[in-house]
C-alpha positions as CSV (number, residue, x, y, z in Angstrom):
1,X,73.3,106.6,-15.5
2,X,70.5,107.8,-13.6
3,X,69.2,110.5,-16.5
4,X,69.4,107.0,-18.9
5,X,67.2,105.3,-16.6
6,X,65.2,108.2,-16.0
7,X,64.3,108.4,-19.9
8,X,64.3,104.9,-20.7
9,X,61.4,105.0,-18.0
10,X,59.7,108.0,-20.0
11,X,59.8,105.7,-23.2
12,X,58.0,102.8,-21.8
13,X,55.4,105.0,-20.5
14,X,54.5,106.8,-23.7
15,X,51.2,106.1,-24.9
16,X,50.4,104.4,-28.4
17,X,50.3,107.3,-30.5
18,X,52.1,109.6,-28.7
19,X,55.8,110.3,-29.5
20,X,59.0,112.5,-27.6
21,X,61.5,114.3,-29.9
22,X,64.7,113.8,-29.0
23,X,67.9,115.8,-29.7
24,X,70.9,114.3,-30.9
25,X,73.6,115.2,-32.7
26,X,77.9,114.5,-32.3
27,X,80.4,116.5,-30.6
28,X,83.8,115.1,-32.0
29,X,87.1,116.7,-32.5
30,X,87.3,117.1,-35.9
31,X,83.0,117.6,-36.7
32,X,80.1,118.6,-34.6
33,X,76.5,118.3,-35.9
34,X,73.1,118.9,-34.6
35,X,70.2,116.4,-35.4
36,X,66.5,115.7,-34.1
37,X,65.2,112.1,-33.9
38,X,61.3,111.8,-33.1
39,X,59.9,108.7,-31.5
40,X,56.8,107.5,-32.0
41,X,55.0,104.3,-30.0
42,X,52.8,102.8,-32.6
43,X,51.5,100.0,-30.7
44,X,52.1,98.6,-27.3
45,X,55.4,97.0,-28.6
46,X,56.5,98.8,-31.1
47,X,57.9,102.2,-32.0
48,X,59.3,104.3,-35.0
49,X,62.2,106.2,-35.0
50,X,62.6,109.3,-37.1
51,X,65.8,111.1,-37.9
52,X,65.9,114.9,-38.9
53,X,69.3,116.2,-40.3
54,X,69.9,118.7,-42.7
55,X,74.1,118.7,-42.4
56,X,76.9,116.7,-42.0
57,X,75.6,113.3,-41.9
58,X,72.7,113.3,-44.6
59,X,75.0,111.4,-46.9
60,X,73.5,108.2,-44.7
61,X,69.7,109.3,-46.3
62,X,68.3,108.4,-49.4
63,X,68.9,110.5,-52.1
64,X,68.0,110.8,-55.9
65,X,69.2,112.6,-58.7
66,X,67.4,115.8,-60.1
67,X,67.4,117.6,-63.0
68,X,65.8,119.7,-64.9
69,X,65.5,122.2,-67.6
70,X,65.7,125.3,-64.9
71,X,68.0,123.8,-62.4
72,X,71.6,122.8,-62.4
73,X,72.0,119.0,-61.7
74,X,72.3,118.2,-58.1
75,X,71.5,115.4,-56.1
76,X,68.0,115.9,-54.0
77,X,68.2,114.1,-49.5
78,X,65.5,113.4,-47.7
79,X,66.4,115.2,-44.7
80,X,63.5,112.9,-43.3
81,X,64.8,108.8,-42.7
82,X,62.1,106.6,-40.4
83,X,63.0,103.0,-39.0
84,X,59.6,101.7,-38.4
85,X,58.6,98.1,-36.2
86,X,61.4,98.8,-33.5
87,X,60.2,96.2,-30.7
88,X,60.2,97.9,-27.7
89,X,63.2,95.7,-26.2
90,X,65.4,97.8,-28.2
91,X,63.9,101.4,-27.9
92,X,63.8,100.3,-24.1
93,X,67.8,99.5,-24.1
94,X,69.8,102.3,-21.9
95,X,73.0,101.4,-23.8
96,X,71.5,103.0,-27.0
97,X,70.4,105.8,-25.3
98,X,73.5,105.9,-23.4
99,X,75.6,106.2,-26.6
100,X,73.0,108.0,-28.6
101,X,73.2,110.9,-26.0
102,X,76.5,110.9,-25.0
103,X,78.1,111.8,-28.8
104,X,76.1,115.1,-28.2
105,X,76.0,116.3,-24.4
106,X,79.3,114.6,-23.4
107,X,82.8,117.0,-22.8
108,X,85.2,117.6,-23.7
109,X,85.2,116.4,-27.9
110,X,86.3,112.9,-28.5
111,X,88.0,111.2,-31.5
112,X,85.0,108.8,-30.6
113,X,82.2,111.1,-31.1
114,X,81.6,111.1,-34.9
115,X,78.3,110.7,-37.2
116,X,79.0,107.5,-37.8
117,X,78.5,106.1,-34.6
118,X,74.9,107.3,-35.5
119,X,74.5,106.3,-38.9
120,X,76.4,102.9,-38.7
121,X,76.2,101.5,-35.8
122,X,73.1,102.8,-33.8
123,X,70.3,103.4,-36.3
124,X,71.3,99.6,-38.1
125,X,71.0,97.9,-34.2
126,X,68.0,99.5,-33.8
127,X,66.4,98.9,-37.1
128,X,68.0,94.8,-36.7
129,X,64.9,94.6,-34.4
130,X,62.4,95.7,-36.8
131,X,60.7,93.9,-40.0
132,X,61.7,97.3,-42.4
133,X,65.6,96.6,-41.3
134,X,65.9,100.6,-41.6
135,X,64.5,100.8,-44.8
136,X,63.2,104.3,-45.4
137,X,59.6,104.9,-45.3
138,X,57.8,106.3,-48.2
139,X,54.7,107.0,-46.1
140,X,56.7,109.4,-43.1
141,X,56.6,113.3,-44.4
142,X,59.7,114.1,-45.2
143,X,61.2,117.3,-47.3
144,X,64.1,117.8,-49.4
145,X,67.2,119.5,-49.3
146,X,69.6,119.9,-52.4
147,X,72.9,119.7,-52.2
148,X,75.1,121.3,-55.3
Protein backbone atom coordinates (compact mmCIF):
# COMPACT_ATOMS: atom_id res chain seq x y z
CA UNK A 1 0.00 0.00 0.00
CA UNK A 2 2.72 2.14 0.77
CA UNK A 3 4.62 1.66 -2.91
CA UNK A 4 0.79 2.74 -4.32
CA UNK A 5 0.91 5.74 -2.40
CA UNK A 6 4.28 6.30 -3.03
CA UNK A 7 3.62 6.41 -6.99
CA UNK A 8 0.35 7.79 -7.00
CA UNK A 9 2.35 10.74 -5.27
CA UNK A 10 5.05 10.68 -8.28
CA UNK A 11 2.00 11.09 -10.69
CA UNK A 12 0.58 14.21 -9.30
CA UNK A 13 3.92 15.69 -9.20
CA UNK A 14 4.81 15.26 -12.89
CA UNK A 15 5.13 18.28 -14.76
CA UNK A 16 2.84 19.14 -17.80
CA UNK A 17 4.78 17.71 -20.46
CA UNK A 18 6.68 15.32 -18.74
CA UNK A 19 5.60 11.64 -18.73
CA UNK A 20 6.89 8.10 -16.51
CA UNK A 21 6.84 4.73 -18.35
CA UNK A 22 5.41 2.34 -16.60
CA UNK A 23 5.72 -1.53 -16.78
CA UNK A 24 2.95 -3.69 -16.80
CA UNK A 25 2.10 -6.74 -17.94
CA UNK A 26 0.05 -10.20 -16.28
CA UNK A 27 1.34 -13.00 -14.39
CA UNK A 28 -1.67 -15.68 -14.52
CA UNK A 29 -1.61 -19.38 -14.38
CA UNK A 30 -2.40 -20.19 -17.68
CA UNK A 31 -0.60 -16.77 -19.64
CA UNK A 32 2.05 -14.28 -18.67
CA UNK A 33 2.71 -11.22 -20.80
CA UNK A 34 4.96 -8.26 -20.62
CA UNK A 35 3.67 -4.72 -21.63
CA UNK A 36 4.85 -0.89 -21.25
CA UNK A 37 2.28 1.87 -20.66
CA UNK A 38 3.66 5.54 -20.91
CA UNK A 39 2.02 8.40 -19.14
CA UNK A 40 2.05 11.62 -20.19
CA UNK A 41 0.55 14.90 -18.11
CA UNK A 42 -0.71 17.14 -20.81
CA UNK A 43 -2.10 19.71 -18.82
CA UNK A 44 -2.54 20.44 -15.16
CA UNK A 45 -5.58 18.01 -15.14
CA UNK A 46 -5.19 15.78 -17.57
CA UNK A 47 -3.01 12.92 -18.78
CA UNK A 48 -2.64 10.32 -21.60
CA UNK A 49 -2.08 6.86 -21.26
CA UNK A 50 -0.19 4.83 -23.79
CA UNK A 51 -0.07 1.12 -23.99
CA UNK A 52 2.89 -0.76 -25.73
CA UNK A 53 2.32 -4.60 -26.44
CA UNK A 54 3.50 -6.56 -29.10
CA UNK A 55 2.04 -10.22 -27.64
CA UNK A 56 -0.67 -11.76 -26.06
CA UNK A 57 -3.11 -9.12 -25.57
CA UNK A 58 -2.84 -6.97 -28.93
CA UNK A 59 -6.03 -8.51 -30.12
CA UNK A 60 -7.62 -5.44 -27.75
CA UNK A 61 -5.72 -2.79 -30.48
CA UNK A 62 -6.93 -1.69 -33.59
CA UNK A 63 -6.09 -3.51 -36.40
CA UNK A 64 -6.64 -3.43 -40.27
CA UNK A 65 -6.47 -5.79 -43.00
CA UNK A 66 -3.35 -5.75 -45.46
CA UNK A 67 -2.68 -7.08 -48.61
CA UNK A 68 -0.80 -6.88 -51.18
CA UNK A 69 0.65 -8.07 -54.36
CA UNK A 70 4.07 -9.14 -52.41
CA UNK A 71 2.66 -10.18 -49.15
CA UNK A 72 0.40 -12.90 -47.95
CA UNK A 73 -2.82 -11.49 -46.36
CA UNK A 74 -2.54 -10.91 -42.81
CA UNK A 75 -4.09 -8.60 -40.49
CA UNK A 76 -1.65 -5.37 -39.56
CA UNK A 77 -1.92 -4.09 -34.97
CA UNK A 78 -1.00 -1.09 -33.86
CA UNK A 79 1.21 -2.23 -31.20
CA UNK A 80 0.66 1.53 -30.13
CA UNK A 81 -3.15 2.24 -28.36
CA UNK A 82 -3.33 6.05 -26.41
CA UNK A 83 -6.40 7.01 -24.13
CA UNK A 84 -6.09 10.67 -24.22
CA UNK A 85 -8.20 13.46 -21.66
CA UNK A 86 -7.81 11.14 -18.52
CA UNK A 87 -8.71 13.80 -15.61
CA UNK A 88 -6.31 13.49 -13.23
CA UNK A 89 -8.93 11.98 -10.47
CA UNK A 90 -8.58 8.82 -12.23
CA UNK A 91 -4.72 8.62 -13.10
CA UNK A 92 -4.51 9.74 -9.31
CA UNK A 93 -6.77 6.60 -8.08
CA UNK A 94 -4.42 3.95 -6.09
CA UNK A 95 -6.94 1.24 -6.76
CA UNK A 96 -5.98 1.30 -10.57
CA UNK A 97 -2.57 1.31 -9.84
CA UNK A 98 -3.09 -1.22 -7.26
CA UNK A 99 -4.58 -3.63 -9.70
CA UNK A 100 -2.70 -2.45 -12.70
CA UNK A 101 0.53 -3.49 -10.85
CA UNK A 102 -0.36 -6.29 -8.94
CA UNK A 103 -1.35 -8.68 -12.31
CA UNK A 104 2.53 -8.22 -13.00
CA UNK A 105 4.72 -8.11 -9.75
CA UNK A 106 2.31 -10.14 -7.49
CA UNK A 107 3.27 -14.18 -6.53
CA UNK A 108 2.58 -16.67 -6.88
CA UNK A 109 0.25 -16.86 -10.52
CA UNK A 110 -3.43 -16.36 -10.02
CA UNK A 111 -6.43 -17.55 -12.10
CA UNK A 112 -7.11 -13.68 -11.53
CA UNK A 113 -4.28 -12.34 -13.24
CA UNK A 114 -5.20 -12.35 -16.98
CA UNK A 115 -4.99 -9.65 -19.95
CA UNK A 116 -8.23 -8.93 -19.61
CA UNK A 117 -8.32 -7.41 -16.48
CA UNK A 118 -6.15 -4.84 -18.56
CA UNK A 119 -7.87 -4.62 -21.61
CA UNK A 120 -11.51 -4.80 -20.20
CA UNK A 121 -11.76 -3.47 -17.21
CA UNK A 122 -8.87 -1.05 -16.42
CA UNK A 123 -7.98 0.75 -19.68
CA UNK A 124 -12.23 1.33 -20.30
CA UNK A 125 -12.46 2.86 -16.40
CA UNK A 126 -9.81 4.91 -17.14
CA UNK A 127 -10.73 6.11 -20.57
CA UNK A 128 -14.73 6.58 -18.85
CA UNK A 129 -13.11 9.70 -17.51
CA UNK A 130 -11.87 11.08 -20.64
CA UNK A 131 -13.80 12.89 -23.69
CA UNK A 132 -11.91 10.09 -26.47
CA UNK A 133 -13.70 7.19 -24.19
CA UNK A 134 -10.39 5.04 -25.29
CA UNK A 135 -10.67 5.75 -28.75
CA UNK A 136 -7.29 5.29 -30.31
CA UNK A 137 -5.38 8.16 -31.30
CA UNK A 138 -4.39 8.72 -34.83
CA UNK A 139 -1.97 11.52 -33.85
CA UNK A 140 0.30 9.10 -31.05
CA UNK A 141 3.34 7.32 -33.08
CA UNK A 142 2.63 4.08 -33.22
CA UNK A 143 4.15 1.00 -35.43
CA UNK A 144 2.90 -2.11 -36.76
CA UNK A 145 3.25 -5.56 -36.12
CA UNK A 146 1.75 -8.36 -38.47
CA UNK A 147 0.39 -11.17 -37.36
CA UNK A 148 -0.02 -14.24 -40.04
Amino acid sequence: AAAVREWVGRVEALAVGAMALVPGGWHGMNSAGVIMHVLERTTANSFALTTCNTGAGLEYHPAAAADSADTPPKMKYRTCMRIEGVPLSRVAEPAFWAILLSLWVKRPPSEFHRVEVIYDVLLPWLASGSPSAAAPSSSSSSSSSSSS
